[in-house]
N, C-alpha and C positions, 0 to 999 in steps of 0.2 A: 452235555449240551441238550438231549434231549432234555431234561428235567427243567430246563432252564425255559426252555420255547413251550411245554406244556403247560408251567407257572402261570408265565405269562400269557400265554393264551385264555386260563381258565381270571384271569386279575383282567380280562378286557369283555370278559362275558358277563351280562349283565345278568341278573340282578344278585350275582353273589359275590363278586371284589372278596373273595375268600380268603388268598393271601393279606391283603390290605387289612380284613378285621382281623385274622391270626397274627399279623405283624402291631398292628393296634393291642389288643390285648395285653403281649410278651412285653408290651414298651408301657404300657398300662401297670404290670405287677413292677416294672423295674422300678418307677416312679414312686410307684406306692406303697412298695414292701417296707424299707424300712422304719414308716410312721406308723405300721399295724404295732401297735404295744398295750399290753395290759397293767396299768401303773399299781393296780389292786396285787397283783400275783408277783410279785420282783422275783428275784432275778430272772426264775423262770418267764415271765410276764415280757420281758424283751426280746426273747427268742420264739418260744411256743406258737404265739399269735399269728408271728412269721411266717412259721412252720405250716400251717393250717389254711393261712392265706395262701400261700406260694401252692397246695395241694389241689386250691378251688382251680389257680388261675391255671395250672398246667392240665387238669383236669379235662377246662371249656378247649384249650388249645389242643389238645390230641384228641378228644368229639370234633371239633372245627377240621382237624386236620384228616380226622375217617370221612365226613362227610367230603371232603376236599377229594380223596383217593375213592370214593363212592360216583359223584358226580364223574371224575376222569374216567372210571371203568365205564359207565352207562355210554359217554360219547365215545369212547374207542371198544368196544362192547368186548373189553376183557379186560382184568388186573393186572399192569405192569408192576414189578416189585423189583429196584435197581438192587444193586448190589450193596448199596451203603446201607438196605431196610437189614440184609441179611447180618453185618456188622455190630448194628444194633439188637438184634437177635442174638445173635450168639454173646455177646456182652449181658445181655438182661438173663438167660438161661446159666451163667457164670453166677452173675453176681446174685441167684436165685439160688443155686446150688449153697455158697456163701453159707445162704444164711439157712437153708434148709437142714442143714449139715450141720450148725454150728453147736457147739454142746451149749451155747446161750441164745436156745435160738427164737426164742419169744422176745430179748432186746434187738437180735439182731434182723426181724420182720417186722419189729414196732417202732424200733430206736426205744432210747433210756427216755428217763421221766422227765430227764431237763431237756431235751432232743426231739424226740420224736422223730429223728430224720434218719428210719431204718430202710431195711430193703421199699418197702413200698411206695415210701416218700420219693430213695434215688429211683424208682423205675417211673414214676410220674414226672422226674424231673428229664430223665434223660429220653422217654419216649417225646414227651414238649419239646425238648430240645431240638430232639429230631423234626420234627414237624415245621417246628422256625428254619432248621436246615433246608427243607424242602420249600419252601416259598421265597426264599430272603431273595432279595434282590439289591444295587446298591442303592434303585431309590428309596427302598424301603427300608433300609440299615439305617438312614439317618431317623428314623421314629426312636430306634431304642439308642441310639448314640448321646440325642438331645433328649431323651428321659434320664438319662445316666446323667447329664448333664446338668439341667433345668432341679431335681431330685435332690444333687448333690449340694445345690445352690440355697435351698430350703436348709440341708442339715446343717450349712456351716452356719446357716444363721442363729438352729437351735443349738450348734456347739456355742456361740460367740455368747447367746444368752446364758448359757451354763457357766458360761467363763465371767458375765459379769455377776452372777451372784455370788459365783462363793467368792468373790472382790468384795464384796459386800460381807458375808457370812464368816469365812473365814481363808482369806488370802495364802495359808501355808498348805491348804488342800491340794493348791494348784499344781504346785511341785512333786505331790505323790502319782503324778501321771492315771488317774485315774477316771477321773471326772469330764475329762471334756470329751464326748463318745456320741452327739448327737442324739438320734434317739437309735443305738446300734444296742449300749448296755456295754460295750468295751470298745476300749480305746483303737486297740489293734482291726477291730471288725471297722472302724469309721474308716481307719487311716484306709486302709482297702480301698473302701469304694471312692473316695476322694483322691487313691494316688490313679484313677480309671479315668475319672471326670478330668484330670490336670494333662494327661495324653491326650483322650480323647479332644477335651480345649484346644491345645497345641495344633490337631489337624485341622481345627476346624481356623486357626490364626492363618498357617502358610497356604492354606486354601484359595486356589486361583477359580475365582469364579468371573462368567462370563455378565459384569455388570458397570454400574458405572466405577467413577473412581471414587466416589465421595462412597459410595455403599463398601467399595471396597475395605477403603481405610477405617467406616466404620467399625465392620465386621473385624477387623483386625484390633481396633483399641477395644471392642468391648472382649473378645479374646484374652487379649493380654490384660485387661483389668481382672478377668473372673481368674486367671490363671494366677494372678497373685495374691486373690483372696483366697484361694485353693490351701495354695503355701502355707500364707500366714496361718489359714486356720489349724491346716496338718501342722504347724509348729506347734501350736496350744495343744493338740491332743498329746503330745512328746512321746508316741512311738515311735521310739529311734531305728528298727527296721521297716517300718512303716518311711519312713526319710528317706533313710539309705537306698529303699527301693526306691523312691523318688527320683533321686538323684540318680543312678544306673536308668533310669528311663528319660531324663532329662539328658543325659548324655547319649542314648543312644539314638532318641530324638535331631539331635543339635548333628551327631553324627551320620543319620539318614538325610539330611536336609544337604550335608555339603559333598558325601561322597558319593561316587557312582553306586551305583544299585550290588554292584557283585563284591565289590570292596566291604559292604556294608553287609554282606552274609559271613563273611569271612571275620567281622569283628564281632559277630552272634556268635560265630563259631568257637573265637576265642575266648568270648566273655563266659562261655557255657563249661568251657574246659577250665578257665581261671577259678569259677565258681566252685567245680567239684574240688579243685586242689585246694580250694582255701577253705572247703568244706573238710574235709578229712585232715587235714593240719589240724585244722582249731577241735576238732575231736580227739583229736592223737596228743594234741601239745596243750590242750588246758587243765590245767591243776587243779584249778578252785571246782567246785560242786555247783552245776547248772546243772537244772530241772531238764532240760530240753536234749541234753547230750547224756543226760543220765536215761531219761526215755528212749532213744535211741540206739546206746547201751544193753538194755532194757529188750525190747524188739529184738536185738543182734544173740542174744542170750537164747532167747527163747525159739528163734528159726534157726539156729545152730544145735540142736538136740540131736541126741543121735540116732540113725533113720529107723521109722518104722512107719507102715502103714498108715498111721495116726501122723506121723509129721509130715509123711504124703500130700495127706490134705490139708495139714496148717499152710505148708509151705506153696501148695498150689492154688487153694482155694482164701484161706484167712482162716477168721472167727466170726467174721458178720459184721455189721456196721454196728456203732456205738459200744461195741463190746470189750474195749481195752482196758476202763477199769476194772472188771470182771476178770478179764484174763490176768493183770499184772497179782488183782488180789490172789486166785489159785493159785502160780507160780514163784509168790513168796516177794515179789519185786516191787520198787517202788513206796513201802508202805508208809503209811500216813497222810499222802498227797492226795488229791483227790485229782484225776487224772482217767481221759477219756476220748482223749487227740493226740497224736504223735507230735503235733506242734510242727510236722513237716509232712509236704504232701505225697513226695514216693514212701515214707514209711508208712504212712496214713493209711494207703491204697494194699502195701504188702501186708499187712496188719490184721486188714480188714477184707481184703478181695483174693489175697494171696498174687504169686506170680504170672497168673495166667492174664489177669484184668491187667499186672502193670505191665504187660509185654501188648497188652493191644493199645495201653495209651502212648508208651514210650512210641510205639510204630504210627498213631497219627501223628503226634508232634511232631515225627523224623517226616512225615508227609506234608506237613506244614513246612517246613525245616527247608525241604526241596525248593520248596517255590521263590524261596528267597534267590535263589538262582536267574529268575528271570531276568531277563536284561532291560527291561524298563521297567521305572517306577509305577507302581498304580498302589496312590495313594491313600485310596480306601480301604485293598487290603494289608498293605505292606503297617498302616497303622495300627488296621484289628491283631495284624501280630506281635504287632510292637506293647498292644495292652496283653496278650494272652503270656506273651515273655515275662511282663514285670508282677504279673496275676501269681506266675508259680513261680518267680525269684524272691516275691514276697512269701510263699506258702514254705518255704522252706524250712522259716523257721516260726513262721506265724500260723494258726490254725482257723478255720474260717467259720463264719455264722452261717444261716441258710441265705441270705441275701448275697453272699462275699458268690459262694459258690453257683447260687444262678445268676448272677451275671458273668461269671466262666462261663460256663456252659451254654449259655444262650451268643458267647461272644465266640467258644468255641466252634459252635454251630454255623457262625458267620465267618469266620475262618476259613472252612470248609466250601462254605455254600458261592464262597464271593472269590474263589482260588484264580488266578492267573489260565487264563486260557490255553496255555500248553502243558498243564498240571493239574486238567480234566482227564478221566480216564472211565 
């Protein structure tokens, strides 16, 4: 609570509305990340530019957010440091370790050449992060909700033009599922952000605000129109987990709207447990040769070695970020593929941060996880959980661009910052 009345406090003192420009900003990059593209450098030229952008914008916001924690010490004439700075500290000290450690360890402080998104990249993302966690508030969540939004609205329109040319050019393109990606560069990184904007839409349709009726019902058909241009266009990109996640978020949507609040943790709980079972079936029970289960495989090979010193720290620390083609080439695995993502995001994390980073994230989501307990709805956060659930049922088995992953993390961060008042501690 305190952190909440200091925010505040410091968003009513004039002339620095600090929080307001550091929430400005965050909703500023979400907007604008995925049109940074360089058309001259492909493929790399859709991701990179990203990468570089997202560096400045997290950059201004953790400066924004020292000067933030500079002014609060000057008026209370000493440094308060909550316990959630120490969190993040000990997390960046980990995943520093990583990659200091790592025997690749110039990819895994730089990221790879298609990448760039190595240790330094994740500590400017998740220091930023933190900083949005410190200021957020729920009037200020709607900046980055309707960037995600407003953002989204723009891409479908460059996927729809993408879609009428090769109608033009060559019509049998369309079916290779490749092409219609906005300006993301793959199909799977659009579907992402567009299965965010189609939730995020949805709260903003059953949204009771206090107005007329005619504003009401507006707010609601223009809702429900953008929500099925959403659809339609995620059917043109045809990532079919990109869908599927749709649809489990469409259900669990339609499912928060009709039952009590406690009922509707209770079917998190079992969608979560349904997932792992049908996870490890289709691992155990498919015959045919998929890339995604053969990585997996792959991973499970290679943290299974037998102990020494050296698997100590595979197993506790990783290899560093971007390092998995490197690693599967030394170990013999994998060969011919070009491969550099687990394609699922607890592997990703053990892979790359080892088990110590995925035992502090598995322990916020079970913090998130809690609050589902409340016995009233409050619809602003019970939403943000509802995208961060369908954020990592899609990462499962989809792997993410730097845009995919800072809007996690910035929605992470709102997660946290916006939690149910008896699930402040």
């Amino acid at each position: 609570m305190h952190k909440r009345i200091l925010a505040s406090n410091v968003f009513k003192s004039k002339p620095y509305h600090l929080p307001l420009i550091i929430t400005i900003v965050a909703a500023f990059g979400v907007a604008v990340s995925p049109f940074i593209v360089d058309y001259a450098t492909l493929p790399k030229g859709y991701e990179l530019p990203k990468v570089f952008f997202y560096q400045i914008i997290c950059s201004i916001i953790i400066l924004l957010g020292t000067v933030l924690l500079l002014l609060n010490a000057y008026k209370e004439q000493r440094i308060h440091l909550a316990k959630s700075f120490y969190v993040v500290l000990v997390l960046s000290v980990l995943l520093s370790l990583s990659a200091l450690l790592s025997p690749y360890q110039e990819i895994a402080i730089w990221g790879n050449t298609f990448r760039y998104q190595g240790l330094l990249t994740y500590l400017l993302m998740i220091w930023a992060s933190y900083v949005v966690f410190k200021v957020l508030n729920k009037n200020l969540w709607h900046l980055i909700s309707v960037a995600i939004i407003l953002s989204s609205i723009l891409q479908c329109v460059a996927a729809i033009n993408q879609f009428n040319n090769l109608m033009k050019i060559d019509p049998e393109l369309i079916f290779e599922g490749l092409w219609i990606n906005g300006t993301f560069g793959q199909a799977n990184w659009f579907a992402g952000r567009i299965l965010l904007a189609i939730i995020l839409t949805a709260f903003y349709f059953g949204l009771k605000i206090k107005t007329t009726r005619n504003k009401r019902i507006l707010l609601k058909m223009i809702s429900a129109i953008l929500i099925i241009f959403f659809l339609t266009v995620l059917g043109l990109s045809q990532s079919i987990w990109g869908i599927i996640s749709t649809v489990v978020a469409i259900l669990l949507i339609v499912l928060y709207e009709i039952l009590p609040k406690k009922f509707f943790a209770k079917v998190i709980y079992i969608s979560i447990a349904a997932g792992i079972i049908a996870f490890i079936l289709y691992f155990k029970l498919n015959t045919e040769y998929n890339l995604r289960l053969d990585i997996v495989n792959s991973i499970l090979i290679i943290i299974s070695q037998p102990f020494t010193l050296q698997q100590f720290q595979i197993i506790t620390l990783g290899f560093g970020f971007d390092t998995l083609g490197n690693v599967f080439r030394d170990y013999g695995l994998i060969q011919g593929s070009l491969v550099d993502r687990a394609h699922n995001v607890i592997f990703d994390i053990i892979i790359q941060n080892g088990f110590a980073v995925l035992i502090i994230f598995l322990a916020l989501v079970y913090k998130l996880l809690r609050a589902l307990h409340s016995n009233t709805k409050d619809r602003v956060w019970d939403f943000i959980f509802i995208v961060i659930f369908a954020w990592i049922f899609r990462s499962i088995i989809h792997e993410n661009g730097i845009v995919n992953l800072m809007d996690f993390l910035f929605l992470f961060a709102a997660g946290f910052a916006l939690l149910p008042k008896e699930e402040i501690t």
